[in-house]
C-alpha positions as CSV (number, residue, x, y, z in Angstrom):
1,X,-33.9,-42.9,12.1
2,X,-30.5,-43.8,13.8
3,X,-27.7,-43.1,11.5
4,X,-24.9,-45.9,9.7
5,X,-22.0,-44.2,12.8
6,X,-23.9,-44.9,15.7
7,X,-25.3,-48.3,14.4
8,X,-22.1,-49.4,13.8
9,X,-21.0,-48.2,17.0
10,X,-23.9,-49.8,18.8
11,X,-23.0,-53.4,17.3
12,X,-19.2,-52.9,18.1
13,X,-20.5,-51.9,21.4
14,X,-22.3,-55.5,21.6
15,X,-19.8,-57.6,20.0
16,X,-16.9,-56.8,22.3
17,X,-19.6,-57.7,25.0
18,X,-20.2,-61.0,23.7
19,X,-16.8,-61.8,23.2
20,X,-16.0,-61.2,26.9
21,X,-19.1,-62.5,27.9
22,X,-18.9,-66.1,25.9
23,X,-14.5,-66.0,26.6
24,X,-15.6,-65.6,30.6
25,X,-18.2,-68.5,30.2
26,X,-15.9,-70.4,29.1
27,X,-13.5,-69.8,31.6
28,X,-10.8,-68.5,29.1
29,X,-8.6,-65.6,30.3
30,X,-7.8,-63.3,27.5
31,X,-3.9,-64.5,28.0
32,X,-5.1,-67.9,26.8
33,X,-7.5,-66.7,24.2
34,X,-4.7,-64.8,23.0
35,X,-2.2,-67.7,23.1
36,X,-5.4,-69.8,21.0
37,X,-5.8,-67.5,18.6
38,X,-2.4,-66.1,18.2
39,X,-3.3,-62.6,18.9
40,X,-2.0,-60.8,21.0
41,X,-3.5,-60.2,24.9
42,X,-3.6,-56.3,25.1
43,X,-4.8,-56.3,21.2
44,X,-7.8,-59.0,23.2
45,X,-8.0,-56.3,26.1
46,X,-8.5,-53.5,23.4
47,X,-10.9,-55.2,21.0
48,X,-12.7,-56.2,24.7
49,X,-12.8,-52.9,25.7
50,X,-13.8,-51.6,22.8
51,X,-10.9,-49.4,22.1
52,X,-10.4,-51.6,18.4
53,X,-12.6,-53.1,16.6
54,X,-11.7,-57.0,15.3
55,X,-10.7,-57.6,11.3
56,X,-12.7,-59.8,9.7
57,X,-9.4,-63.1,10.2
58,X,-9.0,-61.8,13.8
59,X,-12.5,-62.3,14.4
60,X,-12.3,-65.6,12.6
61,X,-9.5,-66.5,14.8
62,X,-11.3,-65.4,18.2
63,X,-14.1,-67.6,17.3
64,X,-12.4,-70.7,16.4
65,X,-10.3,-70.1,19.8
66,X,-13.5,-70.2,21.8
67,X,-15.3,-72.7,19.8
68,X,-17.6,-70.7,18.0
69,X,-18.1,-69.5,14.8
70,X,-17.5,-65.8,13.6
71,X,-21.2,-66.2,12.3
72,X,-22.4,-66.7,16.0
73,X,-20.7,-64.2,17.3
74,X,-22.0,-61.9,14.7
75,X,-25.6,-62.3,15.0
76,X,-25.2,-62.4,19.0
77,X,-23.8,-58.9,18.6
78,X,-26.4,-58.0,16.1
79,X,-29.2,-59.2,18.4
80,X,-27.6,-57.5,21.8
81,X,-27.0,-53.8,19.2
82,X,-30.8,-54.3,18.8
83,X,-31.6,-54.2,22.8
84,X,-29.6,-50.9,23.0
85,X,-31.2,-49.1,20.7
């Protein structure tokens, strides 16, 4: 059985993906995003990256900047962590 660390890490894994997968779609550049949601571009780039994982109101404010729901993006990541494994 996988343990709770890499699981987690697995789904923080996938949800930076799908953040910079769904911002590209939409032909946002994390300088906008960052501008929409009033976040910062490197803290995007890092959270992105994977380097920092999103609070629970920055995620909140990603979403509603790309005109999504944190909800969404949650179970996108949840279903993407689930292909890795």
């Amino acid at each position: 059985m996988e343990s709770i660390s890499s699981q987690t890490e697995a789904f923080a894994d996938a949800l930076a993906e799908v953040l910079t997968a769904i911002r590209k779609e939409k032909g946002v550049s994390q300088t906008d995003l960052a501008a929409r949601s009033g976040l910062t571009q490197p803290h995007i780039g890092y959270i992105e990256q994977g380097k920092r994982r999103p609070t629970i109101d920055s995620l909140k404010r990603i979403a509603l900047a790309l005109g999504t729901s944190a909800t969404d993006l949650v179970q996108q990541a949840e279903a993407r962590a689930g292909h890795h494994q």
